[in-house]
C-alpha positions as CSV (number, residue, x, y, z in Angstrom):
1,X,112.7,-38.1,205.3
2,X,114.6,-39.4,201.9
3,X,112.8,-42.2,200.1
4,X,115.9,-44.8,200.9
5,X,114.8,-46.9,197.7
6,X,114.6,-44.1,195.6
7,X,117.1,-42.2,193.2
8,X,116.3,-39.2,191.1
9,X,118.4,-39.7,187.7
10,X,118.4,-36.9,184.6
11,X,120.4,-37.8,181.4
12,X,120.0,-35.1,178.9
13,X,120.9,-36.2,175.8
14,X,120.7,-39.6,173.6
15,X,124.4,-39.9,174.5
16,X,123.4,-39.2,178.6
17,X,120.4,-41.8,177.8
18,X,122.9,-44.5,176.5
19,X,125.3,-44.4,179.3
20,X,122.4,-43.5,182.2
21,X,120.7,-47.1,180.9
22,X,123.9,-49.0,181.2
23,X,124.4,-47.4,184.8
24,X,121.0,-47.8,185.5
25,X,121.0,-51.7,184.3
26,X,124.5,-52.2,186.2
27,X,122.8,-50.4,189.6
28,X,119.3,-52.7,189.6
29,X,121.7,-55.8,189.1
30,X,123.4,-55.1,192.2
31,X,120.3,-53.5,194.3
32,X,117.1,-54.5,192.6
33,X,114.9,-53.5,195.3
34,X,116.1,-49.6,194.2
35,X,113.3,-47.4,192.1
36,X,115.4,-44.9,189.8
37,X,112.3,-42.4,188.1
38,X,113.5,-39.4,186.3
39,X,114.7,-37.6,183.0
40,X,115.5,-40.2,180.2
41,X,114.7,-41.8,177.0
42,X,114.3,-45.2,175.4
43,X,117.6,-47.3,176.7
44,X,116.4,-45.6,180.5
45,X,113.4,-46.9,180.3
46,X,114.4,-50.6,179.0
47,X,117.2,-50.5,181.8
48,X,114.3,-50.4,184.5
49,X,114.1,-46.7,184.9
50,X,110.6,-44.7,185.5
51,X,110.7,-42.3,182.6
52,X,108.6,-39.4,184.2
53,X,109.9,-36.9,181.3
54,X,111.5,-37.7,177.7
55,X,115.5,-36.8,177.2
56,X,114.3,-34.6,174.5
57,X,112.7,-31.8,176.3
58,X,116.3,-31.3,176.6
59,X,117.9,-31.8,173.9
60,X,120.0,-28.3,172.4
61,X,123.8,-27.3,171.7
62,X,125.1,-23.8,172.1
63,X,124.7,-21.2,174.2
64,X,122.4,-19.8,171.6
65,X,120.8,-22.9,171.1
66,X,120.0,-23.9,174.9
67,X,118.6,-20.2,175.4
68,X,116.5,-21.1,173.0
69,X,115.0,-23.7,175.0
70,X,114.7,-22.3,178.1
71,X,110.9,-22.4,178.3
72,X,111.3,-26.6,178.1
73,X,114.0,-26.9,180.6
74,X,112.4,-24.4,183.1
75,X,109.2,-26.7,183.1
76,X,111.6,-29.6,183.4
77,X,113.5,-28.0,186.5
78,X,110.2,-26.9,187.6
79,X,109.6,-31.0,188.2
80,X,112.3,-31.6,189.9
81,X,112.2,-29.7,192.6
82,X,108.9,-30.2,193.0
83,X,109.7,-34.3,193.0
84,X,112.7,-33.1,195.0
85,X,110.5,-31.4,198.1
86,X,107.6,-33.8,197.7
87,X,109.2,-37.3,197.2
88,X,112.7,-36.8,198.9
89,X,115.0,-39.5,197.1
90,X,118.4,-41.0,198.3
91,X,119.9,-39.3,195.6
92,X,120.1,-37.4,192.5
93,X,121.8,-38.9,189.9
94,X,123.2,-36.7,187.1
95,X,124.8,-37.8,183.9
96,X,126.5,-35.9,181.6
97,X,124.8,-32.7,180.3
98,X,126.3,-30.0,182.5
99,X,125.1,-27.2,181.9
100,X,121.9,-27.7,182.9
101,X,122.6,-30.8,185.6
102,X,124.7,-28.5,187.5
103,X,121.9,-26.7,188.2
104,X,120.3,-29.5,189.3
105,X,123.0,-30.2,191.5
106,X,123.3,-26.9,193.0
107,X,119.5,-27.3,194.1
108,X,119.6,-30.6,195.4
109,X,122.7,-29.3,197.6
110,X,120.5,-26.8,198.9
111,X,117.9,-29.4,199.7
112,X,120.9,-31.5,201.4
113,X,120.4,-34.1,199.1
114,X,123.4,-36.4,198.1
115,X,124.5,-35.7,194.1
116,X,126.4,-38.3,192.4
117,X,127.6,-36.6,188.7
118,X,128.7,-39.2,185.9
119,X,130.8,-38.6,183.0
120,X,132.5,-34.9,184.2
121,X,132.0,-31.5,182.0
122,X,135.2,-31.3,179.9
123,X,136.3,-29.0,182.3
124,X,139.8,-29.5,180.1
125,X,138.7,-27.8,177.4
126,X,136.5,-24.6,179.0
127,X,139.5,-24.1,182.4
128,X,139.6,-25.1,186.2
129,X,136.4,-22.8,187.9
130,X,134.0,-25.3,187.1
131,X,135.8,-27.7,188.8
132,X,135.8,-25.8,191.9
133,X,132.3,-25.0,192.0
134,X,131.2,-28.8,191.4
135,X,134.5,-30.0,194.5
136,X,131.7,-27.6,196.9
137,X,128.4,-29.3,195.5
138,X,128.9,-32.4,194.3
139,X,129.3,-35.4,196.7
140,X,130.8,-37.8,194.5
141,X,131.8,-37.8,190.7
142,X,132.7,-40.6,188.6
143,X,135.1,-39.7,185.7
144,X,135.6,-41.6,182.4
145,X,139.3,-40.6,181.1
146,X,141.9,-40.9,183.9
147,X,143.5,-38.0,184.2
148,X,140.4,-36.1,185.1
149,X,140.4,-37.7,188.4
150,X,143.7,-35.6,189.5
151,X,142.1,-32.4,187.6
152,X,138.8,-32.7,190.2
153,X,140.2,-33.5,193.2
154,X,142.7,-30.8,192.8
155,X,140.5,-28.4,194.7
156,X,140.2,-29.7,198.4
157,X,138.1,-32.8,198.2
158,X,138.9,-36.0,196.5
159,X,135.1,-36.6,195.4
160,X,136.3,-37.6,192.3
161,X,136.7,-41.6,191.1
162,X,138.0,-42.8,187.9
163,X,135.7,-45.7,186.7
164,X,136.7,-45.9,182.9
165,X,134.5,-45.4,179.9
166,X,130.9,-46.7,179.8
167,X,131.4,-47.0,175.4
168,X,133.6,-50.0,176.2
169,X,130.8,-52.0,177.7
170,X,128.8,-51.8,174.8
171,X,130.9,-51.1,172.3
172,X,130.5,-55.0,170.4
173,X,130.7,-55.6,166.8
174,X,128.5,-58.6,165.8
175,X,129.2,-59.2,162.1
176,X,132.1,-59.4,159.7
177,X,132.2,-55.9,157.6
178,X,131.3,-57.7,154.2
179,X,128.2,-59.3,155.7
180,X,127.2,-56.0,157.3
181,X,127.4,-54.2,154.0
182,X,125.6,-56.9,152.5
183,X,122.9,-56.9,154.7
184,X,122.4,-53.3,154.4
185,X,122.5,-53.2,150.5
186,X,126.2,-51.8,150.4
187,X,128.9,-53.2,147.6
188,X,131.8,-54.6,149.0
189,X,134.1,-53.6,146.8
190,X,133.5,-49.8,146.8
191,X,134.9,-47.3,149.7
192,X,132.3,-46.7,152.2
193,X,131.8,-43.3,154.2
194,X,129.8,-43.0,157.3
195,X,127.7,-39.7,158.0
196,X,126.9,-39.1,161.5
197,X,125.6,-35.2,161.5
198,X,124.6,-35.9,165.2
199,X,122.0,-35.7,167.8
200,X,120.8,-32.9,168.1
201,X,118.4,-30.8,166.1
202,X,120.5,-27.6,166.3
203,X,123.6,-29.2,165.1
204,X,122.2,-30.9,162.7
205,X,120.7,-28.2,160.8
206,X,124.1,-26.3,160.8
207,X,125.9,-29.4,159.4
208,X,123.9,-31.8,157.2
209,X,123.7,-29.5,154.4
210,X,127.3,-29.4,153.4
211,X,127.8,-32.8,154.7
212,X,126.0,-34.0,151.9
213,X,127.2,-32.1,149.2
214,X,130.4,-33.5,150.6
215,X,128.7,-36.7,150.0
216,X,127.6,-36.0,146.1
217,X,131.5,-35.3,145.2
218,X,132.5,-38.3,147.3
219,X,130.0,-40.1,145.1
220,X,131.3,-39.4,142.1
221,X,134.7,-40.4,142.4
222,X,133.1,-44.1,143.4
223,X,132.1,-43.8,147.7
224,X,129.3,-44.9,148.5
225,X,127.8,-43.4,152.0
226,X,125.1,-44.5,154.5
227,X,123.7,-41.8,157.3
228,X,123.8,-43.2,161.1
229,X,120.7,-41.4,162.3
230,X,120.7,-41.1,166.0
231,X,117.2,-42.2,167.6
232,X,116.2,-39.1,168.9
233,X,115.9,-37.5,165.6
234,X,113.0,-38.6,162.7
235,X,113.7,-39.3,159.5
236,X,111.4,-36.7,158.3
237,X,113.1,-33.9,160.2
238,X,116.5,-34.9,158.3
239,X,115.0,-34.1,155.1
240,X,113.8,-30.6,156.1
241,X,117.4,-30.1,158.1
242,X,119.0,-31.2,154.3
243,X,115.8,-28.9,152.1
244,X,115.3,-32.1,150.2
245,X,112.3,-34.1,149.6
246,X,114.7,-37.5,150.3
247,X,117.9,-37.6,151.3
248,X,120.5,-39.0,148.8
249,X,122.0,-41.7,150.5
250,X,120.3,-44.4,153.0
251,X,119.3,-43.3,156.6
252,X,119.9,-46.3,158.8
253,X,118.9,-46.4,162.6
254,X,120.6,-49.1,164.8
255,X,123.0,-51.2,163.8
256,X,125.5,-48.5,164.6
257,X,128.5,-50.3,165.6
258,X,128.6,-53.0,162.8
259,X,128.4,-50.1,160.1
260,X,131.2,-48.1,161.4
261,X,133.9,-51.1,161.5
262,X,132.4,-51.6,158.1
263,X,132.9,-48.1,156.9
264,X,136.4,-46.7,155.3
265,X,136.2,-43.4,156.9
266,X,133.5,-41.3,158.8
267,X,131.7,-37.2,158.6
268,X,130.8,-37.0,162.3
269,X,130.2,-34.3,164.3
270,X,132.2,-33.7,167.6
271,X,131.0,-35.8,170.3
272,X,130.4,-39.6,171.5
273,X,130.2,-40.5,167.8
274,X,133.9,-39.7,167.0
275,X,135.3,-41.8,169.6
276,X,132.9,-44.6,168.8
277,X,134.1,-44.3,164.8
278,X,137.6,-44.3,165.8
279,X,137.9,-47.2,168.3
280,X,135.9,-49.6,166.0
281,X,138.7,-48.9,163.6
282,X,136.8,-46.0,161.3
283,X,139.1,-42.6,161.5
284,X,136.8,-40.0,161.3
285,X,136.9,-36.3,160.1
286,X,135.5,-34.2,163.2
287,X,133.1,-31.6,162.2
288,X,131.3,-29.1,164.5
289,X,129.5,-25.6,163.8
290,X,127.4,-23.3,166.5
291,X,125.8,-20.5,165.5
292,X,128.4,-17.5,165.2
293,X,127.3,-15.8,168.5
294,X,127.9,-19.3,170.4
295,X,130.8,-20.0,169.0
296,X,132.2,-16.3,169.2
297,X,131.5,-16.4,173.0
298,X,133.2,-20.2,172.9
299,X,136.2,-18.5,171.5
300,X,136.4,-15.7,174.4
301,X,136.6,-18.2,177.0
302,X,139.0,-21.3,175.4
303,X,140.3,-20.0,172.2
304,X,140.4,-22.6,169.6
305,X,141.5,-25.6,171.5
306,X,141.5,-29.5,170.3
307,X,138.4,-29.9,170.8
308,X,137.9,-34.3,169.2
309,X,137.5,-36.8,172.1
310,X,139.8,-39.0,170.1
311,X,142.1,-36.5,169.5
312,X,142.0,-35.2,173.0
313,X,142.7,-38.3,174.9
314,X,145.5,-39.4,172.6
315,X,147.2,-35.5,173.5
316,X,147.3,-34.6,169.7
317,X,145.2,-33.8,166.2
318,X,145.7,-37.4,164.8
319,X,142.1,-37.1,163.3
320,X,141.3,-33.6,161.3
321,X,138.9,-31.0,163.1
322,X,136.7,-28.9,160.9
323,X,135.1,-25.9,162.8
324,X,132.4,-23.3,161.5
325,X,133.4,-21.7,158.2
326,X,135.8,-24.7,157.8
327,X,133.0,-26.9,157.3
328,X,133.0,-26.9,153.7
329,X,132.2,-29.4,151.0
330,X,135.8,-29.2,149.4
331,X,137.0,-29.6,152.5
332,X,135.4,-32.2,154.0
333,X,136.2,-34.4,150.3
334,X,139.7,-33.7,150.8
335,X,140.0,-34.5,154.6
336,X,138.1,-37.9,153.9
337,X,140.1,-38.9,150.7
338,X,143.3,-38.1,153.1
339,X,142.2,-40.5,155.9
340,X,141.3,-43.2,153.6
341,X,145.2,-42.8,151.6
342,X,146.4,-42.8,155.6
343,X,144.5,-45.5,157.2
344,X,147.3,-48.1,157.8
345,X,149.5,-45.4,159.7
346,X,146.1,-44.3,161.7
347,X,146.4,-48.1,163.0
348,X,149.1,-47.4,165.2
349,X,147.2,-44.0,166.6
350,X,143.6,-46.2,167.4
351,X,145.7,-49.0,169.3
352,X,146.8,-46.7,171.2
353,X,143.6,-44.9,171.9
354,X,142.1,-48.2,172.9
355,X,145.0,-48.7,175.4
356,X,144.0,-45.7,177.1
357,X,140.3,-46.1,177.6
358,X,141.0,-48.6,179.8
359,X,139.2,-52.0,180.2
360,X,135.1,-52.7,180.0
361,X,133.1,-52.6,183.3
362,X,132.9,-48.6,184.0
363,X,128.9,-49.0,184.2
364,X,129.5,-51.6,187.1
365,X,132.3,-49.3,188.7
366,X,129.9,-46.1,188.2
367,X,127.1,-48.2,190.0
368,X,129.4,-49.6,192.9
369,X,130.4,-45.5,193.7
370,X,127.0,-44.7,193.7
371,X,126.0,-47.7,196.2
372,X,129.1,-46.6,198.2
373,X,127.2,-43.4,198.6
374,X,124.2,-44.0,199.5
375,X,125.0,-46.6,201.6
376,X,127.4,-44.0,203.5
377,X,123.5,-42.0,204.1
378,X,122.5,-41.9,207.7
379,X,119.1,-43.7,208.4
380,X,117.5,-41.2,209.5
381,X,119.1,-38.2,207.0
382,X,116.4,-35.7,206.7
């Protein structure tokens, strides 16, 4: 019998752990009696959630990188179906992180347990079979950008809902951007660059080094620059990502959202963090680099492709891409002095990118979809 109070949940990621704790906050307000236990980090665990296994057991990028780590996310799917056969739940709840929670998915659909998938695989960018393998396991899927909700249900089943992007409900800017960069030790009359070399430790190793070089030239003609570390990564590994005994600019953790409306431009690499820059007004250069066998498979399958969240949802490459060999310090310096000269015609670009996010509330929405779901369970499902 399924544990009707229970849902399995598995973000996989500090981006996945973000949105999973506003879901998870946005579910328990509307059915407290409900016990979510799973895969997750910090904002899981203050949402409500049962953290049974850190997010960063599985935490990689790349092909190469996640084959890496196969040992850690063996013992992690190892749990779960374990907790799947022993403790039945209502549901699984997946968020983001495909490649490995579609594996999830495929085993709680053999176990005839309900899946409910939030924030899609950018099945735009990598082509259509995906979507027709998750239209036969997946029993509902709640989208962020709208037209991803045609793209899914294209395939047979409309198990697909458009709920609107989670970053609008906490996306909040608290402080005017002098007294932020007051606060944080940061003159307010110098340009000020925000370095955001990611989340993971993979990417992070590939990019910081040239990142900061970037930096030192930036420096000199008169930026100064902060580093927005992301809270599943220490300090201490930074420094040994970079080969320097301290890093030459500050490394800040939190306070996130006030330093990029602060911030002239942004260095961040392709992800979340773009599309947070660029809607609180900070245009950033994109940056991504795999190792060469990763990205040399990427390139058999999708070809070079805008790749930018920003840049995807607006339809075209407002904000400069950087990828692998591009990622150079002469480069990045002359992409960032560009943006900075261009910032009041960007203006028009990021209204329009925050027409089409559409409005706050998606965690709510996300929640209601997965209530609808469970509530459409038989008593007595096995």
């Amino acid at each position: 019998m399924a544990e009707r109070g229970q849902v399995l949940l598995v973000a996989g990621e500090a981006s996945g752990d973000l949105h999973g704790g506003h879901l998870v906050r946005a579910l328990l307000e509307q059915r407290p009696d409900l016990e979510v236990i799973g895969v997750g980090g910090a904002q899981l665990r203050a949402a409500g959630m049962e953290v049974q296994i850190d997010v960063a057991a599985l935490s990689a990028a790349g092909l190469v990188e996640i084959a890496a780590s196969i040992p850690r996310h063996w013992r992690v799917m190892r749990w779960l179906k374990r907790r799947m056969d022993q403790h039945r739940p209502a549901a699984v709840v997946l968020v983001d992180y495909p490649g490995f929670n579609l594996m999830v998915a495929r085993e709680a659909y053999r176990r005839n347990i309900p899946v409910f998938f939030y924030i899609a695989p950018q099945v735009w960018a990598w082509g259509g079979g995906r979507a027709r393998r998750m239209a036969r396991i997946i029993d509902r899927l709640a989208v962020i950008f709208p037209f991803e909700e045609p793209l899914f249900n294209a395939h047979g089943r409309r198990f697909a809902r458009y709920v609107g992007h989670p970053l609008l409900d906490g996306l909040e800017v608290t402080r005017a951007p002098d007294e932020t960069r007051r606060r944080h030790g940061l003159r307010t009359d110098q340009p000020l660059l925000a370095v955001m070399p990611g989340s993971r430790r993979s990417e992070i190793g590939l990019l910081l080094p040239d990142l900061l070089r970037a930096v030192e030239q930036l420096k000199a003609d008169g930026w100064q620059a902060v580093l927005l570390r992301a809270p599943t990564v220490d300090a201490a590994f930074l420094c040994r990502a970079a080969g320097l005994e301290a890093l030459p600019l500050p490394v800040i953790e939190g306070d996130t959202y006030n330093l990029l409306a602060a911030a002239d431009v942004a260095l961040a690499s392709s992800g979340t963090a773009t599309l947070e820059a660029a809607l609180l007004g900070c245009p950033p250069v994109i940056v991504y680099r795999f190792s060469w066998l990763t990205y040399w498979l990427a390139w058999l399958v999708i070809g070079r492709r805008i790749m930018g969240l920003p840049n995807v949802i607006l339809g075209r490459a407002v904000f400069p891409e950087l990828l692998q060999g591009e990622v150079r310090p002469e480069a990045l310096v002359r992409q960032v002095g560009r943006l900075r000269a261009e910032r009041p015609a960007l203006e028009r670009a990021i209204t329009q990118l925050r027409s089409r996010m559409g409005t706050p509330g998606a965690s709510g929405r996300a929640a209601r979809e997965l209530l609808d779901l469970l509530d459409q369970q038989p008593p007595d499902s096995p």
